[in-house]
N, C-alpha and C positions, 0 to 999 in steps of 0.2 A: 769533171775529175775532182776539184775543189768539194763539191757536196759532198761526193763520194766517200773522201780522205774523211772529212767532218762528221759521217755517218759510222766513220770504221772508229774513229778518236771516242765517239760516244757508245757506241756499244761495247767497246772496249773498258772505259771506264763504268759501266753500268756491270762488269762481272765482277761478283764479291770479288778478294784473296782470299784463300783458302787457311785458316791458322795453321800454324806447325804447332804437329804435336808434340808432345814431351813426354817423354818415360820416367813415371815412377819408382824410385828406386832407395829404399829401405838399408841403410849400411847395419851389418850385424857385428858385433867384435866385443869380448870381456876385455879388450885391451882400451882403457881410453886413447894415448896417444897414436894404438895404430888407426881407432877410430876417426879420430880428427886430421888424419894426416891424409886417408880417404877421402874424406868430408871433401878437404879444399880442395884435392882434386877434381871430385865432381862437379864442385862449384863452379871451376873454370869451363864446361861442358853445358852446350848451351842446349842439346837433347834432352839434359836431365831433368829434372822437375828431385828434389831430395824431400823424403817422407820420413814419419816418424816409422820406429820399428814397430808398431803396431797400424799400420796402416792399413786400413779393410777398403780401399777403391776398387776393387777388381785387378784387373790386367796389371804389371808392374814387374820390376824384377828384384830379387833379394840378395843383397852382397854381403857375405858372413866370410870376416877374415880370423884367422887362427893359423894360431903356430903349424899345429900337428892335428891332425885329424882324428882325437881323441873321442873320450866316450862325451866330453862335453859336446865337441864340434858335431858328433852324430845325432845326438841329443834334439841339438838346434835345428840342424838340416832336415830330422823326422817332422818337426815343428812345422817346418816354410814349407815343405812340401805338401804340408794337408791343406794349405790356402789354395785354395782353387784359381788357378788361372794363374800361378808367379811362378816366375822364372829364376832360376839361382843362378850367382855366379859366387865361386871359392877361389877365395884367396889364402895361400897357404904357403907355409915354407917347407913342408915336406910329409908325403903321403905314403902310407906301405900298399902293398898289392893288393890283400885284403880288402882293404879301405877303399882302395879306388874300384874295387868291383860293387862294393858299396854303394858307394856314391852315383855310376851312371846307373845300377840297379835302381836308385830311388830317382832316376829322370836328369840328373845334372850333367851335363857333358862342355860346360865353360869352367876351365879352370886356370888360376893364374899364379905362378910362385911370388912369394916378395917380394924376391930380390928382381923380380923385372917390373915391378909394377911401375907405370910412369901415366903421366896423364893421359895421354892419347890411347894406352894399352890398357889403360881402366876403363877410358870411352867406346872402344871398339869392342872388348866385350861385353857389356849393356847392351850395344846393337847386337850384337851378336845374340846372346841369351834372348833379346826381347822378338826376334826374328824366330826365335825354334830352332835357333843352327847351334851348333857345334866349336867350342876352341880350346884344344888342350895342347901343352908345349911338346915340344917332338918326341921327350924323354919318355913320358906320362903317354905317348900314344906309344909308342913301341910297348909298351909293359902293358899296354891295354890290349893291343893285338896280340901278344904273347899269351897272355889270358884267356883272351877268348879259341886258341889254339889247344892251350892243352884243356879247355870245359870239353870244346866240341869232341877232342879225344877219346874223351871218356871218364872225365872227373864227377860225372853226376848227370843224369838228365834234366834237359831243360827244357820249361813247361813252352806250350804251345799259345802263343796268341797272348801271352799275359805279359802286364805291362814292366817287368824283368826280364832283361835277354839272357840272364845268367844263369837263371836257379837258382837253388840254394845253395849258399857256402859250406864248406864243410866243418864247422865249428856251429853253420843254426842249424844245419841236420843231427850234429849229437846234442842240442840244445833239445830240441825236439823230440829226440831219441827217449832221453831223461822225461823228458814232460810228460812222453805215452807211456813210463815204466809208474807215473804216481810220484814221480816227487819234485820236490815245492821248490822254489826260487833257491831256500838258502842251502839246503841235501846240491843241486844240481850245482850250484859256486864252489863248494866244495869238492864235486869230485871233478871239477873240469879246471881247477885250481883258476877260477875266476872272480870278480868279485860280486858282488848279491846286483848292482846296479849294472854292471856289464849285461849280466843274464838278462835284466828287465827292458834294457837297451835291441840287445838282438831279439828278443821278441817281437820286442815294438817293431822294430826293422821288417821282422819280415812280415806283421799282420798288416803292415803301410804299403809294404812292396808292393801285397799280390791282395792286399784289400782284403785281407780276413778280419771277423769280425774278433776273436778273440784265441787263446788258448787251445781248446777245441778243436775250433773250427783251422788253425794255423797243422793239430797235431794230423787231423782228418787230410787237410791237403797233401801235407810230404808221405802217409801212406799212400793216398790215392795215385801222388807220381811217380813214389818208388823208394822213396828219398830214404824212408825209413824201415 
């Protein structure tokens, strides 16, 4: 019985530990102090591993905090999304509808207001994002399912299999509109009373969304679905 115990003591010791992984995770923000105030969060999180904002390892998740979900905050989020393999998570104090169809259109579905952000609720979305799930506050889900309520309605068809469950918004369908009539960035700010980088912004948006290559090929798709 004794060899026995002695036999289990050493084949036991003889199985590596398996290391714990750590998630990479890149904090995005034009604000220094909301940056740093981030930072030490994460720091006290022992999952985290914290990278520079240009980090090219693979796998990893991206944390971009900003006020308001502006043309800058789009900007950046078209950016993190073309990295292959990252996951976002938004930290924000306040989003309009638009915006949030936006955003889960381009893949992001972790989102976190300021005014809640605390260490363990910054850490559990990283799991979360880094998992491929899902976390938005109750408020931001209700106005998502409202959304997705009145698309299926009948606000626009939406495409089949492609990686936006929305279609196109109705601001990048007369974006669009204008593009297939011939005219250039600054003609189409002016008559949509927008500015010349908005225009270039929704663009980008939607050849990111649905993987078009360019102009063209973004004007060729919303004919083909209807859009336009």
């Amino acid at each position: 019985m004794l060899q026995y115990a002695d036999d289990v003591r050493t084949t036991t010791r003889s199985i590596p530990q398996q290391a714990t992984r750590t998630i990479p995770v890149a904090v995005h923000s034009l604000d220094p102090l909301s940056r740093a105030g981030v930072v030490s969060f994460l720091r006290q999180c022992p999952e985290v591993s914290l990278v520079d904002e240009n980090h090219q390892g693979g796998t990893g998740v991206a944390l971009l905090v900003a006020d308001a979900f502006d043309e800058t905050a789009l900007a950046g989020l078209s950016r993190l999304v073309r990295t292959e393999r990252t996951r976002v998570v938004l930290v924000l104090d306040r989003i309009q509808e638009p915006e949030l169809l936006n955003v889960v259109s381009l893949g992001v579905t972790t989102i976190l207001w300021r005014r809640e952000v605390t260490r363990d609720r910054l850490r559990q979305a990283v799991l979360t994002a880094d998992r491929g799930h899902g976390d938005l506050p109750p408020d931001l889900l209700g106005k998502l399912i409202g959304c997705m309520g009145r698309q299926r309605a009948g606000d626009g068809p939406a495409p089949d299999g492609g990686p936006a469950d929305f279609g196109l918004l109705p601001r990048e369908a007369d974006v669009l509109r204008l593009v297939a009539d011939g005219m250039d960035t600054g003609e189409i700010a002016v008559k949509l009373l927008y500015s010349e980088r908005t225009i270039k912004n929704i663009i980008h948006t939607v050849t990111t969304r649905f993987q078009l290559r360019n102009r063209a090929h973004a004007v060729a798709y919303a004919l083909r679905e209807g859009y336009i």
